[in-house]
Each structure stands twice: as C-alpha cells, then as structure tokens.
ChimeraX commands (.cxc) that place a marker at each C-alpha (Angstrom):
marker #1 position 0.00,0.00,0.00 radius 0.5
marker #1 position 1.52,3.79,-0.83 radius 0.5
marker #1 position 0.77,6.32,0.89 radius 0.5
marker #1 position -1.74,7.92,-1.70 radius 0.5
marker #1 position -3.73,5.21,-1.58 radius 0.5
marker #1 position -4.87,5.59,1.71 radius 0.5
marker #1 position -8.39,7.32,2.04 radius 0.5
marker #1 position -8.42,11.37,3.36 radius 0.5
marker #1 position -10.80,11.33,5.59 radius 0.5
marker #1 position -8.96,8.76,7.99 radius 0.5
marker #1 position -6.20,10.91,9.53 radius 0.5
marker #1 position -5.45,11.88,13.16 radius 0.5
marker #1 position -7.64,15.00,12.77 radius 0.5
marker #1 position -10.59,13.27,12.19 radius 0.5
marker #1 position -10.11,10.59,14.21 radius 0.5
marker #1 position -12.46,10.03,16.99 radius 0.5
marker #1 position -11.23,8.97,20.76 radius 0.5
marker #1 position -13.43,6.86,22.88 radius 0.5
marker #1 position -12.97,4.37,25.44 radius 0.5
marker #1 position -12.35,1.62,23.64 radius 0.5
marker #1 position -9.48,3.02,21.35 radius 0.5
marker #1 position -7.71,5.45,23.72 radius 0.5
marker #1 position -4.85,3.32,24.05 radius 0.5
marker #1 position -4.47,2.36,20.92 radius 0.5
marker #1 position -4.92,6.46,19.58 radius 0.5
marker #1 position -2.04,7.32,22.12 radius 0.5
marker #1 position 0.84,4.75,20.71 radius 0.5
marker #1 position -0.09,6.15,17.23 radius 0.5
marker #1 position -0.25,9.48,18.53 radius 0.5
marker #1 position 3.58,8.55,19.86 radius 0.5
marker #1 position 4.83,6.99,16.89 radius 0.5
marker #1 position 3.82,9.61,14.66 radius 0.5
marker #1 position 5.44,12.25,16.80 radius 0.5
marker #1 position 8.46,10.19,16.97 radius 0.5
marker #1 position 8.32,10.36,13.09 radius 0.5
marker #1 position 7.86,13.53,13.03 radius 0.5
marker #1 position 11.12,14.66,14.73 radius 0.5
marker #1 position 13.12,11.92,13.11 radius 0.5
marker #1 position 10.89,10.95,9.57 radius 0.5
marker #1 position 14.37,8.70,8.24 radius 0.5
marker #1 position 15.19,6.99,11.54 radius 0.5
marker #1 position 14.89,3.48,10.29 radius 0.5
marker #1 position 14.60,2.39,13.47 radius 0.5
marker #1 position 11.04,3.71,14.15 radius 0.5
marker #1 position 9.99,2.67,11.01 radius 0.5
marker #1 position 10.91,-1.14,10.76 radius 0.5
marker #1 position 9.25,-1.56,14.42 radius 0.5
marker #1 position 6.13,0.06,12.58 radius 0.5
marker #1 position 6.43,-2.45,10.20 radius 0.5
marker #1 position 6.72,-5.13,12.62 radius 0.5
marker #1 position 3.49,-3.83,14.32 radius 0.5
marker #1 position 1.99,-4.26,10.92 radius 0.5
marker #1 position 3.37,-7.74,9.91 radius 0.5
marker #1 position 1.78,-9.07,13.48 radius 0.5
marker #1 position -1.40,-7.20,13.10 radius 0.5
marker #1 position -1.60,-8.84,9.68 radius 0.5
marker #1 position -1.90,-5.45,7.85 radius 0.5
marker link #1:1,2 radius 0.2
marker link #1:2,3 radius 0.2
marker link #1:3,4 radius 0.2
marker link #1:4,5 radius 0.2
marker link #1:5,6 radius 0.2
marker link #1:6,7 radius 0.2
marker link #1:7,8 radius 0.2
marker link #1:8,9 radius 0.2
marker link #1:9,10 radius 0.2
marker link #1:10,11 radius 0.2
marker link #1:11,12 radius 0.2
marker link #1:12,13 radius 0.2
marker link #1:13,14 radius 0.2
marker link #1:14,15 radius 0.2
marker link #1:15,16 radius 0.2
marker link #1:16,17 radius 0.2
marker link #1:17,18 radius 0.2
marker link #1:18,19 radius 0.2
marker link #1:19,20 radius 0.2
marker link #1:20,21 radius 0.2
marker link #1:21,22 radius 0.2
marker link #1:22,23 radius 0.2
marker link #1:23,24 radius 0.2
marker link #1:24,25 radius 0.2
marker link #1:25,26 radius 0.2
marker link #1:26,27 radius 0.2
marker link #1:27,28 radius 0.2
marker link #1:28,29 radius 0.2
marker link #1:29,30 radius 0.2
marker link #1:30,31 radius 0.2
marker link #1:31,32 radius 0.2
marker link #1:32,33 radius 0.2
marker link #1:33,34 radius 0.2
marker link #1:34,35 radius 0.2
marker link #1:35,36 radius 0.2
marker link #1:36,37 radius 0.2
marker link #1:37,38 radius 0.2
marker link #1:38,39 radius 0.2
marker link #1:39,40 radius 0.2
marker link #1:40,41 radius 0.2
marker link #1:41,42 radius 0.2
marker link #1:42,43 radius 0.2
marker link #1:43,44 radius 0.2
marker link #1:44,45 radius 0.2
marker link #1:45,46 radius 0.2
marker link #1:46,47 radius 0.2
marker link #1:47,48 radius 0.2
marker link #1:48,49 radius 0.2
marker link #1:49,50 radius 0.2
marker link #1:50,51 radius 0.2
marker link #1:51,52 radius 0.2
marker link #1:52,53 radius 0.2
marker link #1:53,54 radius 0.2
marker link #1:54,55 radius 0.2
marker link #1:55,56 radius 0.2
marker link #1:56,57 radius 0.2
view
C-alpha cells in the first residue's frame, strides 16, 4: 500500500477517541510524533512495520 492510496478522511484529525481506542490512539499518537522529529530513523519505522506484519496489515 503507498501512501496515496490511503483514504483522506482517515487521519489523526478526524479521528475520533473513545474508550475503547484510547490506548491504541495514544501509541499512534507517539509513533507519529516520533516520526515527526526523526521521519528517516529506520529504526522507528521497521518496528512500525513489525506492528503491521503481526497485526496482519
């Protein structure tokens, strides 16, 4: 999947916290912030892709 292919109206500013997904909203609220200071540490990035490969994404 690229980046463009990914539908607008799912971002962080339209996303909508509730009980159920406040956990999950913070870690990608933390990962993205981490990104943003650092967008080519590969680090970050391959453990997002780990998340992904066990999430089955």
């Amino acid at each position: 999947m690229v980046a463009t292919d990914l539908d607008s109206r799912f971002t962080f500013d339209t996303f909508v916290v509730g009980p159920a997904n406040r956990l999950a909203a913070a870690a990608a609220g933390m990962w993205r912030r981490a990104l943003d200071l650092n967008p080519d540490n590969s680090t970050i990035r391959a453990k997002i892709d780990q998340l992904g490969a066990a999430a089955g994404t």
